[in-house]
Z-matrix of the N, CA and C atoms (Angstrom, degrees):
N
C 1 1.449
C 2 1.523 1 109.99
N 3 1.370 2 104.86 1 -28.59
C 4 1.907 3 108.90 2 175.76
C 5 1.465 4 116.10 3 -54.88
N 6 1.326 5 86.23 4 -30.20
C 7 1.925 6 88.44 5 -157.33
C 8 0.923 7 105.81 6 -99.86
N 9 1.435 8 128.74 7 -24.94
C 10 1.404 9 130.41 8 153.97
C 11 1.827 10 135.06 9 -40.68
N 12 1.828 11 80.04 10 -43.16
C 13 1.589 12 91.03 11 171.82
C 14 1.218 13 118.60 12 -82.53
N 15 1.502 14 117.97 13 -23.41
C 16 1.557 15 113.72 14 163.62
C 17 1.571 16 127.87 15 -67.64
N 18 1.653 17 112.53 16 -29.69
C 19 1.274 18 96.03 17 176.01
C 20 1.330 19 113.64 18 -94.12
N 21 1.661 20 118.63 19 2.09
C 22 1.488 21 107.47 20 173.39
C 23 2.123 22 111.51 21 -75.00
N 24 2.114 23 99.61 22 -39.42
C 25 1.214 24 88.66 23 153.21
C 26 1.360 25 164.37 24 -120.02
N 27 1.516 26 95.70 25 54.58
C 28 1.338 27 132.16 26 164.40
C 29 1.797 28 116.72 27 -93.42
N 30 1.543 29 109.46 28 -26.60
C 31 1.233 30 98.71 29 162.43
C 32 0.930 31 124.05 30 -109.55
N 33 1.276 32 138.14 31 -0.47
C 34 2.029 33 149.12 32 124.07
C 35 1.683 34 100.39 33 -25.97
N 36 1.485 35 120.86 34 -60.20
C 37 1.718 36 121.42 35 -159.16
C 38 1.777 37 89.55 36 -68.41
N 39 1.449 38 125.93 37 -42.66
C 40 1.397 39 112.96 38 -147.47
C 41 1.568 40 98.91 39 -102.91
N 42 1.481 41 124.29 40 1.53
C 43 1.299 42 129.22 41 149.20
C 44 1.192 43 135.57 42 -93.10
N 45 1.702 44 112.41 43 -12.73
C 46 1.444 45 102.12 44 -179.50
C 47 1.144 46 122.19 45 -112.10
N 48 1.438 47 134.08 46 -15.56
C 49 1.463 48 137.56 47 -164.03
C 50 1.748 49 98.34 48 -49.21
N 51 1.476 50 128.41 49 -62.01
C 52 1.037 51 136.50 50 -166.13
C 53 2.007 52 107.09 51 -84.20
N 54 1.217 53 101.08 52 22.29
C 55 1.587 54 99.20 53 -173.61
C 56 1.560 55 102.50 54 36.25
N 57 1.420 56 133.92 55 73.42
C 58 1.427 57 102.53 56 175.25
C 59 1.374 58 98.02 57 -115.50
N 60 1.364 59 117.27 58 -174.72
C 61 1.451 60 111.99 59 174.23
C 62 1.127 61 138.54 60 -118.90
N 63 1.704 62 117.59 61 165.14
C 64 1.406 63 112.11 62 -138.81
C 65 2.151 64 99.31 63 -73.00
N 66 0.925 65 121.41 64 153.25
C 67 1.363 66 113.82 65 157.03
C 68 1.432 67 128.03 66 -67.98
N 69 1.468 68 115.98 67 141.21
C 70 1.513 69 112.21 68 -141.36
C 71 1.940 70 92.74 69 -83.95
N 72 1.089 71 141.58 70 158.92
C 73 1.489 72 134.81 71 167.74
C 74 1.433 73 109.06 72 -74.73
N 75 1.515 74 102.71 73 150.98
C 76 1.818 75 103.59 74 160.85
C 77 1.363 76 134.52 75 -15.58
N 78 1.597 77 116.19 76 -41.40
C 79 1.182 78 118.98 77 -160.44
C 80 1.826 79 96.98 78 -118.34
N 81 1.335 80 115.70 79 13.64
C 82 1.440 81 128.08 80 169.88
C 83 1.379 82 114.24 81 -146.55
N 84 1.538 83 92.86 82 29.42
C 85 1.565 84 97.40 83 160.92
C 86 1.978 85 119.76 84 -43.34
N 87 1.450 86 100.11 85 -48.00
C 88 1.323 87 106.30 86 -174.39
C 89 1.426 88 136.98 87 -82.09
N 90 1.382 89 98.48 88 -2.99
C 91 1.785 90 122.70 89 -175.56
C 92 1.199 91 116.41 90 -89.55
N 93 1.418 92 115.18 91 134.73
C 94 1.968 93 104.47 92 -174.70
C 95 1.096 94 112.81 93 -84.82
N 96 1.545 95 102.22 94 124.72
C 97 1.742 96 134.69 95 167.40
C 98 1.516 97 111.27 96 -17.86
N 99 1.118 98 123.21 97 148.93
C 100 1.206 99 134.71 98 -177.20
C 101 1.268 100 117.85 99 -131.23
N 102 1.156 101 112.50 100 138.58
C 103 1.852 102 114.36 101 -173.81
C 104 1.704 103 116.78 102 -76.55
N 105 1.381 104 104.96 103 123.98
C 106 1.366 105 107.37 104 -179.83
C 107 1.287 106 133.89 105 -36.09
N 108 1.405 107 94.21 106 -50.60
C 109 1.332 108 136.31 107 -165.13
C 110 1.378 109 130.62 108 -167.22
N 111 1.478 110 112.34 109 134.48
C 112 1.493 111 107.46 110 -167.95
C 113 1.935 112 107.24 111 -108.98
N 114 1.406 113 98.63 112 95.55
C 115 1.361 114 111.55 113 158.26
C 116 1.325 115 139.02 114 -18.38
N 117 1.301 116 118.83 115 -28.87
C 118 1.339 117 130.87 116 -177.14
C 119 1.333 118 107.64 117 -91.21
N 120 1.535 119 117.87 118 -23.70
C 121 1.064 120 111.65 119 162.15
C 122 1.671 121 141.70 120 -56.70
N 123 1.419 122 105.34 121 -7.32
C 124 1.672 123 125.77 122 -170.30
C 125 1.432 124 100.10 123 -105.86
N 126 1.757 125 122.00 124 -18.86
C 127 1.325 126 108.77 125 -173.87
C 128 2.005 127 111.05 126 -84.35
N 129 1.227 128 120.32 127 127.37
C 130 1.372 129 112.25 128 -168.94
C 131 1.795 130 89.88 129 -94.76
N 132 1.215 131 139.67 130 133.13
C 133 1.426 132 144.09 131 170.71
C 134 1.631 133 90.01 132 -81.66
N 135 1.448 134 99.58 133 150.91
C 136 1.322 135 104.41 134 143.72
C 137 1.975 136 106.71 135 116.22
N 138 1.430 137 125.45 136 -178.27
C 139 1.421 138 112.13 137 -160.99
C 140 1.573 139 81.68 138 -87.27
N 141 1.610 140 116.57 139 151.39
C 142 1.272 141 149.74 140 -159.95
C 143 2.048 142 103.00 141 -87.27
N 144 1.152 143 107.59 142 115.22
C 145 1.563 144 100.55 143 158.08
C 146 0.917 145 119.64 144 -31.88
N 147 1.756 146 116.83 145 142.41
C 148 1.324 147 119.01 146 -156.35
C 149 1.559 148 139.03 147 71.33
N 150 1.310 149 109.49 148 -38.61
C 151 1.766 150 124.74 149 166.00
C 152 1.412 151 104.66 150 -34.04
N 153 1.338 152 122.08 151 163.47
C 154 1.500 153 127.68 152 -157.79
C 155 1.672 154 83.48 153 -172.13
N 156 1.000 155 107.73 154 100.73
C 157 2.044 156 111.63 155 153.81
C 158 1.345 157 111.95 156 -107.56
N 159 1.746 158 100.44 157 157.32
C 160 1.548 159 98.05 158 -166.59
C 161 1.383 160 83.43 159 -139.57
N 162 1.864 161 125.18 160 -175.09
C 163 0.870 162 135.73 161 168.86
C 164 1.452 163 111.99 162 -172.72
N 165 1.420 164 139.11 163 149.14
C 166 1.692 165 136.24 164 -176.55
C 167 1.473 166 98.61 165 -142.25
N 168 1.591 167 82.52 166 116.29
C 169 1.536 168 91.07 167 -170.65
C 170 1.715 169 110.00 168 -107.99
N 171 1.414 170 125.39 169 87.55
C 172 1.203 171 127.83 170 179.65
C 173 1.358 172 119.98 171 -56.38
N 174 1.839 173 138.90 172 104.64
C 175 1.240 174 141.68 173 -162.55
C 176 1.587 175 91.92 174 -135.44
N 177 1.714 176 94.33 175 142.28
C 178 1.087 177 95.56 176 179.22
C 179 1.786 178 132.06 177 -94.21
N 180 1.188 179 114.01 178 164.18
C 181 1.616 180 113.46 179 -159.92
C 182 1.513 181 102.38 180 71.57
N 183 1.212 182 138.85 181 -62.07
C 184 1.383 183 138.41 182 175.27
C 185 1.365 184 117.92 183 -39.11
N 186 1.023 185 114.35 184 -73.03
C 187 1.510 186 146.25 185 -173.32
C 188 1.476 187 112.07 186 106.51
N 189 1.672 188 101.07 187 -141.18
C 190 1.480 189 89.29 188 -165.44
C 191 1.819 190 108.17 189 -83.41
N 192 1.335 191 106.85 190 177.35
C 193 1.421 192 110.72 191 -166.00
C 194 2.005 193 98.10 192 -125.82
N 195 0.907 194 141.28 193 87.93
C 196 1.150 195 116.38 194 161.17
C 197 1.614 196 139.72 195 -81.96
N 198 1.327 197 125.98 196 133.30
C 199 1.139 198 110.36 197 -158.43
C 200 2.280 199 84.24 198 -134.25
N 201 1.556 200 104.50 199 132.14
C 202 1.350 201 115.86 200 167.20
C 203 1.971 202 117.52 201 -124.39
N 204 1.423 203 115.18 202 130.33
C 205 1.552 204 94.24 203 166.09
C 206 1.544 205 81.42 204 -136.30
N 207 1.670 206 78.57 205 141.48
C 208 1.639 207 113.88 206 164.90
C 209 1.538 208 133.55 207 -122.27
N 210 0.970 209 115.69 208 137.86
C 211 1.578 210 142.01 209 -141.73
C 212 1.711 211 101.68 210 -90.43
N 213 0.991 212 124.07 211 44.23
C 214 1.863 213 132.20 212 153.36
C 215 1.521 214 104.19 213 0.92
N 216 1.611 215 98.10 214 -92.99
C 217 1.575 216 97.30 215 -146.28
C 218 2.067 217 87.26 216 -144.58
N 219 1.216 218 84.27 217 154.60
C 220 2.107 219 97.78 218 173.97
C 221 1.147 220 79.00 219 -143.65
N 222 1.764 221 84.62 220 159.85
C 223 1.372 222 106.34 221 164.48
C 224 1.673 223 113.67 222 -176.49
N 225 1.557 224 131.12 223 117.05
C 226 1.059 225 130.78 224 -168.70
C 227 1.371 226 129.20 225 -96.67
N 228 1.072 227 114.86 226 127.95
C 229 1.760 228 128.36 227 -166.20
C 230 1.517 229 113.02 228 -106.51
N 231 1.142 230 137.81 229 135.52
C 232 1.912 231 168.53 230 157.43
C 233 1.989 232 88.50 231 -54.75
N 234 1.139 233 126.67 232 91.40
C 235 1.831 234 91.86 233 156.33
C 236 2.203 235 93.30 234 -132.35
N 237 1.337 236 77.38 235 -171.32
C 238 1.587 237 72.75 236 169.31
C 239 1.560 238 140.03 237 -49.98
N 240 1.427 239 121.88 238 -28.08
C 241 1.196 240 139.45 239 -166.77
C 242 1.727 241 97.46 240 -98.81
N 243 1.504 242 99.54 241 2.83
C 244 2.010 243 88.84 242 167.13
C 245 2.171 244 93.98 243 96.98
N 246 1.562 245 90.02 244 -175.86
C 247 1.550 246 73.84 245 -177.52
C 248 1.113 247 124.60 246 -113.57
N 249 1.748 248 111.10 247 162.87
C 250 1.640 249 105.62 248 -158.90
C 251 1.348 250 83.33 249 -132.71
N 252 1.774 251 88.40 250 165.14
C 253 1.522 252 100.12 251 178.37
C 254 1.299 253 90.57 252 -116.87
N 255 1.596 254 128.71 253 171.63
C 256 1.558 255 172.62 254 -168.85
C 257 1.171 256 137.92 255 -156.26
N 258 1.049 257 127.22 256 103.39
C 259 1.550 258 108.95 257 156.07
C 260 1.597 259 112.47 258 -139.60
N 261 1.388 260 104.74 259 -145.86
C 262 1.472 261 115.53 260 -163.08
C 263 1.845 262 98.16 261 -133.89
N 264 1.464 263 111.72 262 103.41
C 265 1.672 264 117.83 263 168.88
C 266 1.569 265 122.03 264 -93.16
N 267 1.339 266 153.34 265 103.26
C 268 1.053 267 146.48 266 130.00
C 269 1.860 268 124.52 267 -3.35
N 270 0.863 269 131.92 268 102.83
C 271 1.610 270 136.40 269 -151.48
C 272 1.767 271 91.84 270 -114.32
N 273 0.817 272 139.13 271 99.41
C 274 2.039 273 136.27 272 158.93
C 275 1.417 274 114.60 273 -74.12
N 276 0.973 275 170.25 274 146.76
C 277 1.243 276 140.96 275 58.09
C 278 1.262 277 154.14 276 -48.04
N 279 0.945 278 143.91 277 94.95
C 280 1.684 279 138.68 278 173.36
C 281 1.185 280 116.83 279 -102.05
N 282 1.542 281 114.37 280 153.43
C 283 1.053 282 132.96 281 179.25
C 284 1.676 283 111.29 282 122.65
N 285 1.170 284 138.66 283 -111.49
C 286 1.577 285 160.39 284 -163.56
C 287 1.933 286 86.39 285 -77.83
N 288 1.200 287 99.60 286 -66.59
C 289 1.137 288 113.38 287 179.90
C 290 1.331 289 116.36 288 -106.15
N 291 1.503 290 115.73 289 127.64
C 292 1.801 291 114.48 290 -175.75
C 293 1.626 292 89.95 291 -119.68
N 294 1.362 293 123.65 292 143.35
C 295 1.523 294 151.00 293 165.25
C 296 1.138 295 122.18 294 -139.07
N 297 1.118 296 141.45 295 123.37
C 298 1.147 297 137.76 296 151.29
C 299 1.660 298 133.02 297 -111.28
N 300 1.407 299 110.67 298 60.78
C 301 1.926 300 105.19 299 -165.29
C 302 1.374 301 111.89 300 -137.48
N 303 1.236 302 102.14 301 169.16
C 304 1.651 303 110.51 302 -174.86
C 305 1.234 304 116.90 303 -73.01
N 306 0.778 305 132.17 304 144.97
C 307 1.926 306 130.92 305 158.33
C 308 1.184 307 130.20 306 -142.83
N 309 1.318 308 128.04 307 110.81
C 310 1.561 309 132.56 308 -157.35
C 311 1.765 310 88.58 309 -68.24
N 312 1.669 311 90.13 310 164.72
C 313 2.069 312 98.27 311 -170.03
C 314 1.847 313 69.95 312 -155.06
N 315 1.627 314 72.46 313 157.54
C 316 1.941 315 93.95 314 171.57
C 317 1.775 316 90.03 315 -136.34
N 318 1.298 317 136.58 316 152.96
C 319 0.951 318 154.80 317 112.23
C 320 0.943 319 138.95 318 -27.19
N 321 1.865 320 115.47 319 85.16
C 322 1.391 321 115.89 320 160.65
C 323 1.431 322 136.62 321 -64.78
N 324 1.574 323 117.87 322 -155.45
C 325 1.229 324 121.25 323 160.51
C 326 1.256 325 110.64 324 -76.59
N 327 1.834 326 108.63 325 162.10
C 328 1.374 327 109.17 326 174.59
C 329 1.447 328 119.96 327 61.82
N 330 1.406 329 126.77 328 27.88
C 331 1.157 330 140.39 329 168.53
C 332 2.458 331 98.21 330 68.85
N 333 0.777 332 107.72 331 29.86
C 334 1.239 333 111.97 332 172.28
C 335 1.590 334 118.14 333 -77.51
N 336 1.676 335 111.57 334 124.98
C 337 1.346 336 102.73 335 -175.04
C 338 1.148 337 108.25 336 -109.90
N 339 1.247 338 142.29 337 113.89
C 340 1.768 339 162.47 338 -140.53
C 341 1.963 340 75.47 339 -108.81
N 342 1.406 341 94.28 340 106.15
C 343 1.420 342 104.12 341 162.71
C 344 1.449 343 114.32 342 -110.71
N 345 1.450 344 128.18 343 149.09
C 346 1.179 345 129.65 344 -158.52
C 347 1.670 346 98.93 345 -157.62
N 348 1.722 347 94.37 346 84.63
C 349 1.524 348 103.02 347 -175.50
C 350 1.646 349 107.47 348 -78.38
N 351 1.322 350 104.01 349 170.79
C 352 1.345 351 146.86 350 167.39
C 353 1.541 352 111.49 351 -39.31
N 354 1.215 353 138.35 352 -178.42
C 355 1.290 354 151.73 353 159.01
C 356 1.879 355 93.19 354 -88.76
N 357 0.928 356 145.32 355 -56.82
C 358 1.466 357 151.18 356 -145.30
C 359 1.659 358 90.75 357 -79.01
N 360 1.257 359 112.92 358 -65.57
C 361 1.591 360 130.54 359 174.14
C 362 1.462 361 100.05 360 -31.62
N 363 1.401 362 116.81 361 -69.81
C 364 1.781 363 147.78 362 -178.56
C 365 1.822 364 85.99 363 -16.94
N 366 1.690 365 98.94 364 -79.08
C 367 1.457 366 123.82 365 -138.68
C 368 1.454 367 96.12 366 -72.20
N 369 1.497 368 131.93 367 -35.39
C 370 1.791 369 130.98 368 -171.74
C 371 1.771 370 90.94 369 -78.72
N 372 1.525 371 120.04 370 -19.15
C 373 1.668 372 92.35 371 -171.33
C 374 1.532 373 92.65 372 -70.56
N 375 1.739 374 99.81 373 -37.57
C 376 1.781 375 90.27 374 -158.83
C 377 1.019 376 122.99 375 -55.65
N 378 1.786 377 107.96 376 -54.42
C 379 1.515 378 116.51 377 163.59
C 380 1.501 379 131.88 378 -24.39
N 381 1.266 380 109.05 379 -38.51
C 382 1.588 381 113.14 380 -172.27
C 383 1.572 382 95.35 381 -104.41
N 384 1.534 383 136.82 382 -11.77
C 385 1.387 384 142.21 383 -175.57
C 386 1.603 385 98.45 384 59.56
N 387 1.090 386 115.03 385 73.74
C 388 1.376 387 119.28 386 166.22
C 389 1.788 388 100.24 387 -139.22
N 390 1.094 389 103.21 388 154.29
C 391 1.229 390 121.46 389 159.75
C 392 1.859 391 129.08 390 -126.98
N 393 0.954 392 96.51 391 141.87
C 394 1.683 393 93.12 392 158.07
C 395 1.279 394 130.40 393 -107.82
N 396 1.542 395 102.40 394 111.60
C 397 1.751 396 102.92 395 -158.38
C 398 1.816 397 101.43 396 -77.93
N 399 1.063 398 130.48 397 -36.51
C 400 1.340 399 132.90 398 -177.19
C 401 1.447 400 119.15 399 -146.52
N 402 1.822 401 109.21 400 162.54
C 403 1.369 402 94.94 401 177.74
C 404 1.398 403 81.62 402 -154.48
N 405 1.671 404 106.42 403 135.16
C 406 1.706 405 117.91 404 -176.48
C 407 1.222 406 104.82 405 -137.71
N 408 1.615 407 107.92 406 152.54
C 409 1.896 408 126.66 407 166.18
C 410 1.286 409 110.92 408 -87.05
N 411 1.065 410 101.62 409 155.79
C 412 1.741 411 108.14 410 161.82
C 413 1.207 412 111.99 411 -134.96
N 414 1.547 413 124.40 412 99.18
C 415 1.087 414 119.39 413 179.57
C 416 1.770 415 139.61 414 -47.59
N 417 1.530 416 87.73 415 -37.38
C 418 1.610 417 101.91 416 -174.74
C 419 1.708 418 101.69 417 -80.33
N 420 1.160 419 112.28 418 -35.59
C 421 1.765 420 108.50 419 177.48
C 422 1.540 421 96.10 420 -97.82
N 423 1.134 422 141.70 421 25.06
C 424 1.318 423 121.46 422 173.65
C 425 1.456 424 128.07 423 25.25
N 426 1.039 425 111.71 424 48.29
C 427 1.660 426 139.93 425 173.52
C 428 1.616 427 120.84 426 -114.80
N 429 1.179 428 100.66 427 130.66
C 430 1.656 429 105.68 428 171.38
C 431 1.778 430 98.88 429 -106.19
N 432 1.851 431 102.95 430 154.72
C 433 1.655 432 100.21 431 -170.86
C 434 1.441 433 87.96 432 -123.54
N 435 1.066 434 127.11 433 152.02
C 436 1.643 435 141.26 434 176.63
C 437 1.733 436 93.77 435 -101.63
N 438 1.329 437 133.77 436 158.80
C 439 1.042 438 140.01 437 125.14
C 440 1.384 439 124.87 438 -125.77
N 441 1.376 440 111.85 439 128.45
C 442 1.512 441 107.78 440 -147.60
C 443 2.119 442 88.38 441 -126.74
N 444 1.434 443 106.38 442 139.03
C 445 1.533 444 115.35 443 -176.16
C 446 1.228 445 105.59 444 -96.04
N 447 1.344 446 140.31 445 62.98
C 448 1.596 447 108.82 446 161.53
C 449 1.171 448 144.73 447 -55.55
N 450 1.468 449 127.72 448 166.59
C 451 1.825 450 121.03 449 165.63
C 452 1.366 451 106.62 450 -63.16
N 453 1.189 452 101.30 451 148.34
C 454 1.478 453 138.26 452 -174.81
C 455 1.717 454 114.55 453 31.97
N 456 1.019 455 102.49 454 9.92
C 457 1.928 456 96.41 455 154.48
C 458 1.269 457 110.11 456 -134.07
N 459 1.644 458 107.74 457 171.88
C 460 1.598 459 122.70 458 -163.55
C 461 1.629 460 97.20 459 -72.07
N 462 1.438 461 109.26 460 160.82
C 463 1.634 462 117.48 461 179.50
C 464 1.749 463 110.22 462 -53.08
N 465 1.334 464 97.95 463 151.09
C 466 1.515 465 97.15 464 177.74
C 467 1.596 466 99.52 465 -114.58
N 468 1.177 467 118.94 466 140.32
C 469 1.205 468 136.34 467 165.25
C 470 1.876 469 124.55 468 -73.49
N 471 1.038 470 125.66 469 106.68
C 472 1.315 471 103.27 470 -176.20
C 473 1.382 472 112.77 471 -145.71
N 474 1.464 473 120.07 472 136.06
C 475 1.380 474 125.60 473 -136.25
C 476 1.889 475 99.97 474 -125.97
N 477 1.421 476 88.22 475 110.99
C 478 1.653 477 79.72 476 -177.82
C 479 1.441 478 115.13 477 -113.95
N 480 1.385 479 110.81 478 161.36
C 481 1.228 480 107.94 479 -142.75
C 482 1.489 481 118.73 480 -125.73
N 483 1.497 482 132.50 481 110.36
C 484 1.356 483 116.75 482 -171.49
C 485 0.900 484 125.85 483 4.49
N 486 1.422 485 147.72 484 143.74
C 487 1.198 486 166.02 485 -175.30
C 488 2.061 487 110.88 486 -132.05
N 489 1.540 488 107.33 487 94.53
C 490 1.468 489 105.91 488 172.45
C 491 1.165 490 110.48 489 -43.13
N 492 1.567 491 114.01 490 143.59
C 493 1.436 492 132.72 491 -165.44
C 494 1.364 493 107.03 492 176.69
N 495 1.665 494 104.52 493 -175.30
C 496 1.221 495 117.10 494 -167.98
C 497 1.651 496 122.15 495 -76.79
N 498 1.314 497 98.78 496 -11.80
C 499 1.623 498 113.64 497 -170.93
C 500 1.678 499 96.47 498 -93.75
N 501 1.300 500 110.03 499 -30.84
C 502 1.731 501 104.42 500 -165.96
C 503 2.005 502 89.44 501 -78.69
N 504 1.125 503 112.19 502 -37.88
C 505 1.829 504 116.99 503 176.18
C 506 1.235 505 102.06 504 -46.04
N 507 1.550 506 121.62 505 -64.41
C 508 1.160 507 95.10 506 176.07
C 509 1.576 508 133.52 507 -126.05
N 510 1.361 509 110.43 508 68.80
C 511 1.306 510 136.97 509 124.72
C 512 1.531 511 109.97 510 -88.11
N 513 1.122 512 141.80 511 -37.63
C 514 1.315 513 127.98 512 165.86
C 515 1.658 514 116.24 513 -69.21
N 516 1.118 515 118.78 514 -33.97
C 517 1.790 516 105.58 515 162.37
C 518 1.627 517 120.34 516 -60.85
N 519 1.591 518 107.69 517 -40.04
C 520 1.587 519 107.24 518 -175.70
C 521 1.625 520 103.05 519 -77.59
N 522 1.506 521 125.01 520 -11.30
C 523 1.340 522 116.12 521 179.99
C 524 1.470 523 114.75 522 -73.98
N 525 1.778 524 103.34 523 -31.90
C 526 1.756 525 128.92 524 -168.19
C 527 1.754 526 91.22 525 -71.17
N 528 1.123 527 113.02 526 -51.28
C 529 1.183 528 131.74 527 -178.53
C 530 1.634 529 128.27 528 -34.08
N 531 1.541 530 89.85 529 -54.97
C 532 1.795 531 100.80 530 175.34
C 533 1.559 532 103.88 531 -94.19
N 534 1.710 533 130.24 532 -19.67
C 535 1.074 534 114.72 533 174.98
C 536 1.983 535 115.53 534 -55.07
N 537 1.560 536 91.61 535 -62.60
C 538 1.429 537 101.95 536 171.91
C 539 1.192 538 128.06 537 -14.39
N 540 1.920 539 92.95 538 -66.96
C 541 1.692 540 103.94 539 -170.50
C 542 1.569 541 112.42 540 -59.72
N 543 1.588 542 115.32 541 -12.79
C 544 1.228 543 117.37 542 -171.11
C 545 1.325 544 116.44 543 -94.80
N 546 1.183 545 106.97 544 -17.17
C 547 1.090 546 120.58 545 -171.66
C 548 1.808 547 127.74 546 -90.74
N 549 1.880 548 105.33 547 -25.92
C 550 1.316 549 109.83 548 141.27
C 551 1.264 550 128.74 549 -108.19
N 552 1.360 551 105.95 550 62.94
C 553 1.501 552 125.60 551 162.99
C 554 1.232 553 114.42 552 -87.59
């Protein structure tokens, strides 16, 4: 049964990276090819398990504001509506406002993070009348953006920013990693 499962995924690994397609048989020489496998399916969007963004937001009379979310757990699901992502973020604040709680997020479009706080989370926005109207990734800058509503001024934008750690180490070993191998080719 081992070896079975290795050569079924050994010919899944050496057919799908490039989605290409399968070659048609003798007797379907004439029928259009079909994709092995769809590649896009392996790419997960969005900030990486483990990730940690931070941001210090100096306001005045207040003082400073710190705000961190960290990246727990993902995890992607098949349902009717196509597939979604999930996980579990860690939310901080200190300063004006102190928080410390979990809040599950799903992954929209456009790197949008559908946060879905707590009762505790709920009650400090109301209390202080703030809201958080959105929260987005940026893949190519590896940045998450807060947008946060206060009373009586316009939304503030605030952009927090990787935080070195153990997850960025190793994405930088697996990056060293495939350069290498490519490199004594």
């Amino acid at each position: 049964a081992g070896i079975q499962m290795f050569i079924i995924c050994a010919f899944l690994v050496a057919a799908s990276p490039a989605g290409r397609e399968a070659p048609s048989p003798g007797i379907w020489r004439g029928a259009a090819p079909f994709k092995l496998w769809d590649s896009s399916l392996l790419a997960l969007g969005g900030p990486p398990v483990g990730g940690v963004y931070k941001a210090v937001l100096r306001m005045p009379v207040i003082g400073d504001q710190t705000f961190v979310l960290q990246i727990l757990r993902r995890r992607r699901s098949l349902g009717p509506a196509g597939i979604t992502e999930r996980g579990l973020a860690r939310i901080t604040l200190s300063g004006a406002m102190n928080l410390d709680e979990h809040a599950e997020f799903r992954m929209g479009a456009d790197g949008a993070i559908l946060l879905d706080f707590n009762a505790p989370t709920l009650a400090l926005l109301r209390r202080m009348r703030t809201r958080i109207r959105k929260c987005t990734y940026c893949e190519t800058g590896d940045f998450s953006t807060l947008v946060i509503a206060p009373p009586l001024v316009p939304a503030i934008r605030v952009r927090l920013l990787r935080q070195p750690g153990r997850s960025n180490a190793l994405r930088r070993d697996a990056d060293d990693m495939r350069s290498n191998h490519f490199k004594n080719r």
